[in-house]
N, C-alpha and C positions, 0 to 999 in steps of 0.2 A: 504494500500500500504506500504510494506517494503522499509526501505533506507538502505542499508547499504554501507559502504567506502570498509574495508579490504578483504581479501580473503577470514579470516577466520572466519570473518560475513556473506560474501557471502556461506561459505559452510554450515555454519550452518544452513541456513533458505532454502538451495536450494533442499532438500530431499521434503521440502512441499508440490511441485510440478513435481508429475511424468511427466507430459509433460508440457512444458515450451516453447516460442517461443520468439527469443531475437532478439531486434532492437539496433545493435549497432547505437551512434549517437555522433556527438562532440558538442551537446546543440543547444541552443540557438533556440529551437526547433518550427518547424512550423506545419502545415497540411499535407502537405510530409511524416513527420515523423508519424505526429499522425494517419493519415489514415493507416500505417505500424503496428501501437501499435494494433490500431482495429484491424487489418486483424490477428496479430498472437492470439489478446486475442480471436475472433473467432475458428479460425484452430486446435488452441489448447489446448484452457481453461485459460491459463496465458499467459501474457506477460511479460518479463523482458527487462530493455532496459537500454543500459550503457550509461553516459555521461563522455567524456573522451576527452579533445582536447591533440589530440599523438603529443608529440613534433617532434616524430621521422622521419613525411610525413610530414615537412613541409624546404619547403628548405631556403639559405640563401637568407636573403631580405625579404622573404615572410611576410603573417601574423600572425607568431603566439602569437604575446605579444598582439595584437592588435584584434584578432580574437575576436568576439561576447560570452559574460558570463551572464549568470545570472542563477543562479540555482533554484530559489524561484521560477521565474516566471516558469520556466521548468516544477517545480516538481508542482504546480498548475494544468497544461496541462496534466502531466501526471494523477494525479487526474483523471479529468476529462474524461479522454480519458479511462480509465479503466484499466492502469496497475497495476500489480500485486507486483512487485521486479522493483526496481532502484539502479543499483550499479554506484555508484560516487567516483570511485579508484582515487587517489595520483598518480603520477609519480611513486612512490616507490612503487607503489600495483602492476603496472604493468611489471614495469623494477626496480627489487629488485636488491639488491645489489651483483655484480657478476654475472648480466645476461650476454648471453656472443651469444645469438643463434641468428639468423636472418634468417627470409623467402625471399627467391627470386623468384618470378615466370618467365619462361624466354618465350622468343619470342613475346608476347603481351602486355610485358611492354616496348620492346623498341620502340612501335610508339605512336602519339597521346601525349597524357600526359605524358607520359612516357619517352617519347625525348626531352620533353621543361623542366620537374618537373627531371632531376635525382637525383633515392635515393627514392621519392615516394612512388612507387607502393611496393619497401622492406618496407617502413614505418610501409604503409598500411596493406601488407599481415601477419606483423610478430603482429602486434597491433591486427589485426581480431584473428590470429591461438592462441593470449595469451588470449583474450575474451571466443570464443570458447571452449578453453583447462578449463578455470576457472567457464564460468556457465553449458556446457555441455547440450546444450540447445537440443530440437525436431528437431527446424528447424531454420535458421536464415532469417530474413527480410532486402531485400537492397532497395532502390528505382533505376527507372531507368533513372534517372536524370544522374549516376555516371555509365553510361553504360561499360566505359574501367574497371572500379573498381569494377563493377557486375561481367566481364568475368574473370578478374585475381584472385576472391575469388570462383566461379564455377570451375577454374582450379585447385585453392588450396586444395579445398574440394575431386573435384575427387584423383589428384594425391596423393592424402595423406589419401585416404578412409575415411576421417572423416565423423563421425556416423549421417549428420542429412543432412536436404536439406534446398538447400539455396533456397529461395523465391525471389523474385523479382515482387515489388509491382512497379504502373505505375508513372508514374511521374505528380505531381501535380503541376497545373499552377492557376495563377493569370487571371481575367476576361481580362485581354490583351493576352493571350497565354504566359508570363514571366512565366517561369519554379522558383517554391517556393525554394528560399537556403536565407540558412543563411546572408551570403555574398550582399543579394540583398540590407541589410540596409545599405551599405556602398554609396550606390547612392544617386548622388544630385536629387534634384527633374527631372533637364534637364535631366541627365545620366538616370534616370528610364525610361522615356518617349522613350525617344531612345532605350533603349534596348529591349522595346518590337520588332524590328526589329527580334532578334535573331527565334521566331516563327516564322517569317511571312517569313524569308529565307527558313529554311528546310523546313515547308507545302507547299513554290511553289517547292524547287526542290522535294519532295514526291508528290506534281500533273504531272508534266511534268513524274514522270517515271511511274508513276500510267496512265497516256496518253503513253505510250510507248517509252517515252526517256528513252533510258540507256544506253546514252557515259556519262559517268562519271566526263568525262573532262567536258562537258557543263552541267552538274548539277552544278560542284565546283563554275563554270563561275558565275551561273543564284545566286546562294546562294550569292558571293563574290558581284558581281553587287547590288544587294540588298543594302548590309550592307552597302559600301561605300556609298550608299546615305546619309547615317546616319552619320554630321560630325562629331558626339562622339564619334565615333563606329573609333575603330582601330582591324583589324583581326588578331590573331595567326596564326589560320588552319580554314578551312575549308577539311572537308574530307567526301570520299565514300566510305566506308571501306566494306571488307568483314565482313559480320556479327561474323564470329565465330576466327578468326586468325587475326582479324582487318588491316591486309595490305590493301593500296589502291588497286583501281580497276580501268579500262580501261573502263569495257564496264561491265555492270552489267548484271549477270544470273538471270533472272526472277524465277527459281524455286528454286535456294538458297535464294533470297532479296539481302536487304545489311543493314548498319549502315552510316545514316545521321547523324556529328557530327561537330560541331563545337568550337570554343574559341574564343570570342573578347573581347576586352578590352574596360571598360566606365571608362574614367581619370585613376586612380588607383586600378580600380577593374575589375578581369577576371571573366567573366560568361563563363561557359561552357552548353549546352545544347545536345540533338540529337531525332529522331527520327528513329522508325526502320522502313524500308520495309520488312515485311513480303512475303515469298516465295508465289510464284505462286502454286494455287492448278491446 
């Protein structure tokens, strides 16, 4: 397994591999990620995969002095898991001196994440388009835990013809249905306990429309009722989104689906999670 930090360590070893499949990640790395590292060293023959926590998606308050590090333990996993290439860029690998450009993706960053986090999803899409531009990968790997941040890098891609396809691997959960992030070590033992709540909201609203509810309004209800059982559990959103334009929904069309998603908060830590309804055949 190669490491390298610079760009121009990165270029030099990236010729090795005519096809290449890259899981961007900001560390701290779990099964999530590595079932992602599998699937592209499958797909493709190699995997590369960046560790990179972007200053630039992260807003004021937020955590990013405080966000989860350790690279040893990382590059062990990655071992393990069979990667091929880990680039480990500097702030200045990424955003050199005199960067001046930024991506904005519009309409589906303004809801969801997008309305609570501004600034974000530009974080997000300019930190993916400088990843992309620097390893030039086959295909890139996202999970679908970060569902708003899968569509706004699938829009990035198409609108801007970039040369590879994005992948979207499924989201990996915990024997409680707790979706694996990073973020989940910030929980007290109580806070973890309770947050498995967050599956067991969206599996009952995906039964009720899987039984044929689809007011939208009485899914957000059946989800929202849930949680508040939970006294740790403070909501953001709850949402029924259109799968592909993410605006909410009234009444959901069984042959489009939709996007089960939510945010709540345990003490000082946001867990986001979702589910999809897949379209009626």
């Amino acid at each position: 397994m190669k490491v390298v930090t610079t760009r121009a360590e990165l270029r030099a070893v990236r010729a090795e591999f005519p096809r290449l499949g890259l899981v961007p990640t900001m560390g701290y790395l779990h099964e999530g990620h590595l079932s992602l590292v599998r699937m592209a060293k499958q797909e493709c023959g190699a995997a590369a995969v960046s560790i990179f926590v972007n200053p630039t998606q992260f807003g004021p308050g937020e955590d990013l002095s405080t966000y989860p590090r350790d690279l040893d333990r990382d590059l062990r996993y990655l071992r393990e898991a069979g990667a091929d290439l880990v680039w480990t860029p500097r702030v200045e690998d990424i955003y050199p001196s005199g960067f001046a450009t930024t991506v904005t993706v519009g309409g589906i960053t303004d809801v969801l994440e997008g309305a609570r986090r501004p600034g974000h999803f530009t974080g997000v899409a300019t930190v993916v388009a400088v990843l992309l531009g620097a390893v030039s990968p086959t295909r890139a790997y996202f999970g679908q835990k970060d569902a708003q941040q899968v569509r706004v890098i699938q829009r990035m891609a198409t609108d801007l013809a970039l040369p590879l396809d994005v992948v979207v691997g499924p989201t990996v959960r915990e024997s409680d249905g707790l979706a694996m992030s990073s973020r989940n070590t910030y929980l007290s033992e109580g806070e973890r306990a309770s947050a498995s709540v967050l599956y067991r909201a969206l599996c009952a609203a995906r039964a009720a429309a899987e039984g044929g509810e689809f007011d939208a309004h009485a899914l957000r209800r059946l989800m929202a009722q849930l949680i508040v059982g939970e006294p740790m559990a403070e909501i953001d959103y709850v949402s029924v989104a259109d799968p592909d334009s993410l605006a909410e929904l009234a009444t959901i069309d069984p042959a489009r689906g939709a996007l089960l998603s939510l945010a709540v908060r345990f003490g000082r830590t946001r867990l986001i999670d979702n589910v999809v309804l897949p379209p009626s055949r």
